[in-house]
C-alpha positions in Angstrom: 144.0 5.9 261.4 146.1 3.2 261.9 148.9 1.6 259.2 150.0 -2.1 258.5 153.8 -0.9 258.9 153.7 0.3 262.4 150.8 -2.6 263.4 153.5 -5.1 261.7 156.7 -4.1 263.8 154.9 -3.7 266.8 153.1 -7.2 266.4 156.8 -8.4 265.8 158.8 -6.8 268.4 155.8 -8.0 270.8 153.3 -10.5 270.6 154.7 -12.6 267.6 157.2 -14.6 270.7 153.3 -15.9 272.2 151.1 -15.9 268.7 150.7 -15.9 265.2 149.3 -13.8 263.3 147.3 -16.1 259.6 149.1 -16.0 256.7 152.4 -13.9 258.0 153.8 -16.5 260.4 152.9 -19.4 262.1 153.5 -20.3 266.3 151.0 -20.0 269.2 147.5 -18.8 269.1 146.8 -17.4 266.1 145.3 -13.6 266.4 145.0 -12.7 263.0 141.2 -10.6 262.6 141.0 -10.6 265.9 142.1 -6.7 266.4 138.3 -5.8 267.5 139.0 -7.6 270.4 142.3 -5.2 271.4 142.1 -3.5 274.5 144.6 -0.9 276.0 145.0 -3.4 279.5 145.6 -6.3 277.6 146.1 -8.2 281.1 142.2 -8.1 281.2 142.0 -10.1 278.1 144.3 -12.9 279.3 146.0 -12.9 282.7 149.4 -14.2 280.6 149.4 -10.5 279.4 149.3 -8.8 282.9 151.2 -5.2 282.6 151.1 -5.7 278.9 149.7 -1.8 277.5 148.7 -0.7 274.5 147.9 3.2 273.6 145.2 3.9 271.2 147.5 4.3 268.0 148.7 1.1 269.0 145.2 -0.4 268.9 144.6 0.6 265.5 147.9 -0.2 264.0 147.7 -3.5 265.3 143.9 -3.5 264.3 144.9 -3.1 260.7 147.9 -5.1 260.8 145.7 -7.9 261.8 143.0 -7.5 259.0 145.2 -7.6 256.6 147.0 -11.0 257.3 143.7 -13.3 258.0 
């Protein structure tokens, strides 16, 4: 099970410098419910993100993280 406290810090010491995530901040493209779409080779998602990992806690943190701030 993931948690919004480790989705939140790990959103913020890594993807919040390219997007935002709803109702917590505001910048680039805006990812907020879109934690379905998390994969572990984020690179394959967007080539911007190439060598950009993410283990499967990860995932769900970020998952949850995500739902909560639409």
């Amino acid at each position: 099970m993931g948690t919004f406290a480790a989705g939140q810090a790990k959103y913020v010491a890594n993807c919040a410098i390219c997007h935002s995530a709803g109702t917590f901040d505001a910048g680039g493209s805006n990812i907020a419910g879109r934690g379905g779409n998390l994969v572990s080779n984020l690179g394959s998602l967007s080539p911007g993100m190439n060598g950009i990992t993410l283990t499967a806690q990860e995932i769900l943190d970020l998952k949850v993280f995500l739902a909560a701030v639409q």
